[in-house]
C-alpha positions, 0 to 999 in steps of 0.5 A, a space after each residue: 446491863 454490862 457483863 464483867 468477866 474477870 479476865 477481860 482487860 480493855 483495849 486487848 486484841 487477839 489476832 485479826 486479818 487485815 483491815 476489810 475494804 468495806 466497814 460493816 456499817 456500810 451495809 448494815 443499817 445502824 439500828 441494828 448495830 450493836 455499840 457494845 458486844 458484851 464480849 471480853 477483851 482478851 489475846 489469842 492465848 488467854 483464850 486458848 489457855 483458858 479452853 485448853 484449862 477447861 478440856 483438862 479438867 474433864 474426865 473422859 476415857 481417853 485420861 481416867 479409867 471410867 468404870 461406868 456400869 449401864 452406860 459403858 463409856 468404852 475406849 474408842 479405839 483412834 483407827 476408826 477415827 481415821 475411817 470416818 474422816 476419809 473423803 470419800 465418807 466425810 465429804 458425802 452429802 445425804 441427798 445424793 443420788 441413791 436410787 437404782 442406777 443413779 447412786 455411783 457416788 455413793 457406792 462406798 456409803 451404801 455397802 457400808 450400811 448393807 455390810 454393817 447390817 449384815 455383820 450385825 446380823 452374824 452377830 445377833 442371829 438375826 434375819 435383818 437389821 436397820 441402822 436408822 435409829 440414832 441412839 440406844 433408847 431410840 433403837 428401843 422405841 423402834 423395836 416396841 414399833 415393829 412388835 406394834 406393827 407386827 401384831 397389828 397386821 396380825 390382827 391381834 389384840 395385844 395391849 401389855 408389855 412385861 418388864 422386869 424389875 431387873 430392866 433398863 429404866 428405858 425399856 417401861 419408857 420406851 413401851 408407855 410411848 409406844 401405847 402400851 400398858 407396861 406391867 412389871 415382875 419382880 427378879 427373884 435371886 437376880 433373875 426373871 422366875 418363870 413362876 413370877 412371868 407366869 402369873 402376868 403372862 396372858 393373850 393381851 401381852 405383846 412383849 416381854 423386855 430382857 436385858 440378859 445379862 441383866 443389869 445385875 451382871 447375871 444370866 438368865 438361866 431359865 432362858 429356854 422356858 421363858 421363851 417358850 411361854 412367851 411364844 405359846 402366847 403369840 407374843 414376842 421376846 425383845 432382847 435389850 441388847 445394853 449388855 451383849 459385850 459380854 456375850 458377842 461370838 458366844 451367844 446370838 441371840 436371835 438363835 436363843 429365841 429373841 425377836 428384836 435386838 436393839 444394839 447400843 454400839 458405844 456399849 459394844 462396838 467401840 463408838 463414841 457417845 456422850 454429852 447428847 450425842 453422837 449415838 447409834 442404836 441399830 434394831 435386828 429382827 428374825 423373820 417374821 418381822 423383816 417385812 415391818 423395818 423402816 425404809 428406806 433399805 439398802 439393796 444389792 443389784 447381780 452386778 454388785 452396785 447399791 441402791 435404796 429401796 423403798 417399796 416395803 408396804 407394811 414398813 413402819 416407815 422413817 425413823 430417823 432422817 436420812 440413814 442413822 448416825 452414819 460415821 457412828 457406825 462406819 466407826 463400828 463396820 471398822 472396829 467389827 472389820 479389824 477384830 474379826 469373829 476371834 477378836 469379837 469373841 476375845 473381847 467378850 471374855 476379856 470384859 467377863 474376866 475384869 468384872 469377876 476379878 474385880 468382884 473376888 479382890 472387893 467381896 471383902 470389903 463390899 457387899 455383893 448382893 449376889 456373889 457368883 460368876 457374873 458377866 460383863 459387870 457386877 453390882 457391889 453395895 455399900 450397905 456395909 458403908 451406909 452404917 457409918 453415914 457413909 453412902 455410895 454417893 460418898 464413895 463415888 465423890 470419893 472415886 472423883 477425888 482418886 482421878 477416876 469417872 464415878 461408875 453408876 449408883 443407885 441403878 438398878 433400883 432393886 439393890 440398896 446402895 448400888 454401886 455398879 461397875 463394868 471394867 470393859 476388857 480394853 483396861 489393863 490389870 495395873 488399872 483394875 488393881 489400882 481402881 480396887 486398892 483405892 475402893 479398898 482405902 475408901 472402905 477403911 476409911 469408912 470405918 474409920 473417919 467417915 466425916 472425910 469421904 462425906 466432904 469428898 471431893 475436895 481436890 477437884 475445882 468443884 468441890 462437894 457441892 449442896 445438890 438440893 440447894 443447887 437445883 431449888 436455887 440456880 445461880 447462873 453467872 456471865 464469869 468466863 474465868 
């Protein structure tokens, strides 16, 4: 079969070096060449135009505001590039010599992970960390791992993990993988009730998951008393750390009663994440369950020199190869480096202030399932919308026509019509008050000409498309243009 691309015109060339001494056929048996190559015929600037066309008409951070709740797509800061790409981190291969006396070419690389790891440690009041696990749900398994392996050794039977229905769609997940029994509570006004998690709460439970704030943007108020049963039963209290951008250098969790924190730190410290990759979901403990990280662990000699330690017995072993997602964190020790315990702590509060001023500017025009101060995020509903056919994946298709990423919808499961928004602190007010008056249009003409925002998006190079049609009948095309 012949592949047509559109924009192939035969005979066009791009740029090639000078002719090889040898032709390829010399060395290559000839039933293994190929007559054609099925590629287009096309010059160097048809190709990086057509690139180039591509790349714009992505959304991203760096060109949209992206108030995108639950999996924050924070703006990455440009330094922490330049860190990550220095040669002395850049050009290390992992299999260097690291052990006690052998590693004097990767000194930089192993203080970065023990200051990284102690750093982390500040923050989240924790008594160790490991910066292994390579993306947030991935921190998560390990977690559940480490309160597997604490137990065990423990001699207890444990065979349930609590979740709220406020939770993370990872934190069930993440429990059923590790063998566990995952039992489910429901929030009562936003929040886990003390009353509800009494009556599941027994000696066979391992763990109870919070995410505070939760996904709703709302704090735990019963907090204290939570982590008092829980405790009572010898089981243990994980904190989904997702939202600690908008707690750092007011709260550390490990001093309010959790055990285990996973952090994820495109959510928090400013690193990049997305399409799969590159992510970096590092995994704090208290105490008592030090002894269960995975290995290998970072040590610090008297004479200041790093090495890698391995003689941990009742560590749970590797979780990810080599040491994590290596210039994903540095990014963070240099973005944790230059904000410092006031800066850290800024950021925080500037992330609280955007989600409660966007939340007051919208209560009007948008349900608000539980309007009161909130974190980081807000949870808005368009069930108002929904009355006039005009549901949250309009008013998101609608947001794509506006120049802005779409926040999350539908999540969490508990509020109809979920639309989800979580501003971060690095967006200016013009920007807030441009994304609210355009929700603000969006929800006149819901009452108005509804028929519009449901053919929405109509200025964007695919339009509205028949989302079930697509999945049940894909059509895959070789059409570069």
């Amino acid at each position: 079969m012949t592949t047509v691309f559109k924009n192939s015109v035969p005979g066009r060339e791009g740029v090639w070096p000078s002719k090889p001494k040898q032709d390829i056929e010399e060395f290559i048996p000839s039933e293994l060449l190929r007559k054609e190559t099925g590629l287009p015929s096309l010059s160097e600037l048809d190709v990086v135009r057509h690139f180039t066309r591509l790349s714009l008409k992505n959304f991203g951070v760096d060109g949209n505001f992206y108030p995108l709740g639950s999996c924050t797509m924070k703006y990455n800061p440009k330094f922490t590039e330049k860190v990550a790409a220095l040669p002395g981190f850049s050009r290390l291969h992992p299999v260097m010599p690291q052990l006690k006396g052998a590693g004097r070419h990767c000194q930089g690389a192993l203080e970065v992970i023990y200051e990284t790891e102690n750093l982390l440690c500040e923050i989240c009041g924790m008594a160790g960390f490991t910066m292994q696990p390579m993306a947030g749900a991935h921190g998560e398994l390990t977690g559940v791992m480490l309160i597997a392996a604490y137990h065990k050794d423990k001699g207890n039977k444990k065979t349930k993990i609590i979740c709220p229905d406020s939770a993370h769609g990872t934190n069930p997940a993440s429990a059923a993988i590790a063998g566990y029994d995952v039992v489910s509570i429901e929030s009562k006004d936003g929040i886990v009730s003390p009353e509800a998690l009494a009556e599941v709460l027994d000696d066979e439970v391992a763990a109870v998951m919070m995410t505070c704030p939760n996904t709703l943007g709302l704090f735990e108020d019963h907090l204290p008393e939570i982590v008092k049963m829980i405790h009572e039963k010898d089981a243990l209290l994980y904190y989904d750390g997702a939202n600690l951008n908008a707690i750092m250098g007011k709260m550390k969790v490990g001093d309010a009663g959790f055990d285990v924190v996973h952090l994820n730190l495109h959510k928090t410290f400013g690193t990049p994440h997305g399409g799969g990759g590159p992510g970096s979901g590092p995994v704090g403990v208290g105490e008592k369950l030090v002894p269960y990280l995975p290995v290998s662990r970072v040590k610090k000699l008297e004479d200041g020199q790093f090495f890698l330690e391995y003689d941990h017995p009742k560590s749970i072993g590797y979780v990810a190869p080599f040491y994590g997602s290596f210039g994903v964190f540095l990014k963070a020790y240099a973005y944790i480096l230059r904000l410092g315990r006031e800066g850290i702590t800024r950021a925080s509060e500037y992330a609280v202030l955007s989600a409660n001023y966007m939340r007051k500017r919208l209560e009007d025009h948008f349900e608000i399932p539980h309007n009161k101060i909130c974190m980081h995020e807000f949870v808005a509903s368009a069930v108002k919308q929904a009355k006039n056919g005009v549901r949250a994946l309009d008013i998101a298709k609608a947001l794509l026509d506006k120049g802005y990423h779409a926040p999350t919808i539908y999540f969490p499961l508990i509020v109809k019509e979920c639309m989800m928004v979580e501003p971060t602190e690095t967006e200016n007010k013009e920007t807030l008050d441009a994304f609210i008056d355009d929700l603000i249009e969006i929800a006149r003409i819901a009452e108005e000409n509804p028929e519009a925002l449901q053919a929405a998006p109509v200025n964007l190079p695919s339009t509205r498309l028949d989302e079930t049609a697509a999945a049940r009948n894909m059509e895959l095309t070789d059409d570069i243009g």
